[in-house]
N, C-alpha and C positions, 0 to 999 in steps of 0.2 A: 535171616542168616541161620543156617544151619551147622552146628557143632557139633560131632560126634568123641565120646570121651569112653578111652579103650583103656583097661587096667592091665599095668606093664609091673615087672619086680619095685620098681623106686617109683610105684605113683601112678596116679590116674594122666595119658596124657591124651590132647585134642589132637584129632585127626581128623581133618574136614576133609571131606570126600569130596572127589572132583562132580564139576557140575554135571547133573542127571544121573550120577550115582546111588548104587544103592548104599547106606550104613554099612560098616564093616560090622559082620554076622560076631565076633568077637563084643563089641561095644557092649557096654553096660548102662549107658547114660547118653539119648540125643536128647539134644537142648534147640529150640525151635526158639529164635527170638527174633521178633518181627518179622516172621515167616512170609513168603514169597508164595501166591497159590500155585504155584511148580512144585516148589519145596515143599509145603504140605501134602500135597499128592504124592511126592515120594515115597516120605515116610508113612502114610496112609498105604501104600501099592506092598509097599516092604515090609510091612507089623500085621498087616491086615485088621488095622483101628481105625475109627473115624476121628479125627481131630478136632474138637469144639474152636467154630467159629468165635471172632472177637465178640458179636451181640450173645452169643450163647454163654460166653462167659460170663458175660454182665447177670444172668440169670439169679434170683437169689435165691428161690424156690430149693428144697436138699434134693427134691428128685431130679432136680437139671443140675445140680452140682456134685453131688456125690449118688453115684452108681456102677453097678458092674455090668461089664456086656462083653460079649463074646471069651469069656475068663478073665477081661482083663479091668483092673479097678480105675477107674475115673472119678476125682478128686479135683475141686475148682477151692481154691484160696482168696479172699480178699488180703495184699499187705498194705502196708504205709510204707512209701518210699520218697525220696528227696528230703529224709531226714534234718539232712543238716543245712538244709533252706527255710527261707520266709514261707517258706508254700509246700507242706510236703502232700503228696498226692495221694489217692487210694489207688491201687493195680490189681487185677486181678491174675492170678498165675494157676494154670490146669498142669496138673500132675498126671501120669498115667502110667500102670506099673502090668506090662503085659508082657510074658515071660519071663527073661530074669533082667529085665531092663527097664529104665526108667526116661519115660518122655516128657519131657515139661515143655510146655509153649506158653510164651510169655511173649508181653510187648515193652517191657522197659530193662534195665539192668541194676536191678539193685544189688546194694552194698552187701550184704549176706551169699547172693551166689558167687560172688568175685573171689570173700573171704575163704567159700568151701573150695574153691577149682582151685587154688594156691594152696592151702592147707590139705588137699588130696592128692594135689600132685608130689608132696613129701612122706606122703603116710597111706602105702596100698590098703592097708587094711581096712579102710572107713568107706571106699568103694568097691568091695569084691559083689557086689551083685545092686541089682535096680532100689531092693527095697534097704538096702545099705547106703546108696547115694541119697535116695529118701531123707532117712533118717537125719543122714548129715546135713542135707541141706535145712529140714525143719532146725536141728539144733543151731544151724547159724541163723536161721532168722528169727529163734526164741530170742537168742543172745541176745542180737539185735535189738531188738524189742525191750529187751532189758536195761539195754544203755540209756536206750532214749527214755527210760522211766526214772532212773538214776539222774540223768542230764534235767526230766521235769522237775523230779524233788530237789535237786540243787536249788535248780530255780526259783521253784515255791519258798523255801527255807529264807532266802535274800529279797525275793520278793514282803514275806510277814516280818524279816527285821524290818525295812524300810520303812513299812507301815505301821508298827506298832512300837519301834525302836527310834523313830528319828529324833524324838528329841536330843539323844546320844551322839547325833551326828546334824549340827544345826549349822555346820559351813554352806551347803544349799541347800534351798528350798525342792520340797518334794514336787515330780512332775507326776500331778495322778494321772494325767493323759498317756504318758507316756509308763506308766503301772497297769492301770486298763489295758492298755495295747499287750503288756508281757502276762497278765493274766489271759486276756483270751485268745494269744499263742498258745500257752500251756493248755490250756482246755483244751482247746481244737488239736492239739497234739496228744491228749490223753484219749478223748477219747475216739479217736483215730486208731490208736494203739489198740483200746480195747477190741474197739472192731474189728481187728488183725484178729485178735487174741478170741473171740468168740469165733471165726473162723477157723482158727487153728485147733479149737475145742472139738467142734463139730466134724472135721477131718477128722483128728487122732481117734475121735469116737468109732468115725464109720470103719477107720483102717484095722482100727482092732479089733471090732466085730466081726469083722468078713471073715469067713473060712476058707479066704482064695488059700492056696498052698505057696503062691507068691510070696505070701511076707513070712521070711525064716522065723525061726523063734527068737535069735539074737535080738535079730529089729524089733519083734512086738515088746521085748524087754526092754526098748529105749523108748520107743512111744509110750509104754507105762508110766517110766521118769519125765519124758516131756511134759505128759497127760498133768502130772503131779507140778512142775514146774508150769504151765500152764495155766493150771487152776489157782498159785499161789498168785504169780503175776495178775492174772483177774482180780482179785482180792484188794491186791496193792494198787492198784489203774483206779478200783472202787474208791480206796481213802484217796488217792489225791487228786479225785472227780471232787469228791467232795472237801475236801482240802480248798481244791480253786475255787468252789463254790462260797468256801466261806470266805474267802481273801476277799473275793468279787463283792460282796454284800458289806466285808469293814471297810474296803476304798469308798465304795458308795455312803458307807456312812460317815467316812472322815470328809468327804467332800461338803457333805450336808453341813458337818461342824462348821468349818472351813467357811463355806458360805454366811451360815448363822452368825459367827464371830464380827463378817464383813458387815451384815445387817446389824447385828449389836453397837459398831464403834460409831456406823452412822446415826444409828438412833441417839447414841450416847453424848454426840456432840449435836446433836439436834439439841434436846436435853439442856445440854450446859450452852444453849447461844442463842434458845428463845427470849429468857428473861431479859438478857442486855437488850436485845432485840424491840422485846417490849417499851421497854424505859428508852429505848432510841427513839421509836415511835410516838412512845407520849412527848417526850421534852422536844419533841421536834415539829410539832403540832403551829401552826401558827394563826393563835391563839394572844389577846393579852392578856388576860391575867391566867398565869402561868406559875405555879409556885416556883421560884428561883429564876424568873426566869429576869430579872434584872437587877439580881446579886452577884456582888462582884466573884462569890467561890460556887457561883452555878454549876459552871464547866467543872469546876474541880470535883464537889460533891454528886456531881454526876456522873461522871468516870468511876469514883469509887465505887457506887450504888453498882454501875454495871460489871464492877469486877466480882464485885462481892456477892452479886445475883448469880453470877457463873460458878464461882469460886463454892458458893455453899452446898448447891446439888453436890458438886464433884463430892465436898467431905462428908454427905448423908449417904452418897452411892457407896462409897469407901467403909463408912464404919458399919452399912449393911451388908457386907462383900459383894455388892452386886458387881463391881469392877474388879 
């Protein structure tokens, strides 16, 4: 699909050109998503850019992802998108900023460029040129990025009362399988995230570096802040990589308790049920000369023997606090 987005007084608005058309020479922004090889020949014929195939995006090398060629700057992104599923994916997204226009080709549609095409359509001034659509698109998808860091620490936070709080809440029993499963969501969600976020490191680097005259001074003033926002977010993805990590290692260890307790009660009634056991065995023997065994309070002085073989561990485990 080919979208062409032209800034008008009230806004950036989409103008898809008829089929075999060229981009309207005004556009600021084609957006190339799940491109047709027609449709990338087009805008190939009409920018005079080569457009990086899907295998070439996957590339992860900086010299296949970030370079300059014929003036114009090429820029390959990893994000995390499908956020708010069980499964969110990694995508890659190429950027390309050649004249005063900005090309991105993509194969999915993530939440971030939906929020900038709505949010530019009421506000010309955040797309008056390519490295200004730029800009806005990277700040929604820091943003982005952001939520879902906020939505992980929630998580963690409910996650460690759970685990180190439930005595406080003993209406049900804790499910650690079902703890495991929401810890290594959050993992595999952080660091997903980061891996966005070291890509986004590594762009805002290359784009600020370049001396193309493409990116205004406005813009390189917002990739600064990004850069800085960026780098903080890094930071925070760090603590709660390792945040998960520890969660992961105290479930693993309450499990072990958990377990040990199950092996404690049964040893502990092993314990209290060999001796009657024993005295079962002896007086059960048949055998005649037997002590008691043809007095009329056998039976009885035998019952108590076995109560009281059980009964006396139990008060020696008790006043050693083994129990």
């Amino acid at each position: 699909m080919l979208n062409v987005f032209v800034p008008r007084p009230n806004g950036l608005v989409c103008a898809a050109p008829e089929p075999g058309t060229a981009p309207a020479p005004d556009a600021v922004w084609i957006d190339l998503r799940d491109p047709t090889p027609e449709e990338e020949q087009l805008v190939e014929k009409a920018l005079g850019i080569d457009v990086p195939t899907r295998e070439e995006m996957r590339e992860i090398e900086a010299s296949n992802r970030f370079y300059e060629e014929n003036g114009g700057l090429y820029m390959t992104a990893t994000l995390v998108t499908k956020l708010d599923t069980d499964l969110p994916e990694r995508t890659q997204i190429t950027f390309i900023l050649t004249g005063n226009k900005l090309v991105t080709n993509r194969y999915t549609d993530p939440l971030p460029f939906r929020r900038f095409i709505a949010y530019a359509a009421r506000h010309p001034a955040v797309a008056t040129s390519g490295s200004m659509v730029l800009a806005g698109l990277l700040e929604a998808i820091v943003n982005r990025i952001a939520d879902v860091l906020e939505k992980v620490g929630a998580d963690v936070d409910a996650i460690s009362n759970k685990i180190f709080f439930r005595s406080y809440d003993s209406s049900s029993p804790l499910d650690f399988r079902h703890v495991l499963e929401r810890i290594g969501q959050s993992g595999d969600l952080v660091s997903k995230a980061s891996e966005s976020l070291v890509s986004l490191t590594r762009l805002l680097g290359f784009v600020q570096q370049s001396g193309n005259t493409l990116v205004t001074q406005d813009s390189r003033a917002r990739y600064r802040v990004l850069s800085r926002d960026v780098l903080a977010m890094s930071d925070h993805s760090t603590f709660l990589s390792n945040k998960v990590q520890f969660l992961l290692d105290a479930t693993l260890g309450m499990v072990s308790i958990d377990q040990n307790n199950v092996v404690k009660i049964f040893s502990v009634v092993t314990v209290f049920l060999l001796p009657p056991s024993f005295l079962a065995g002896f007086f059960g023997m048949n055998f005649e000369r037997l002590p008691l065994l043809h007095h009329t309070w056998g039976v009885t002085i035998c019952v108590v023997l076995m109560v009281a073989s059980a009964i006396v561990p139990y008060l020696y485990f008790k006043h050693r606090r083994w129990l």
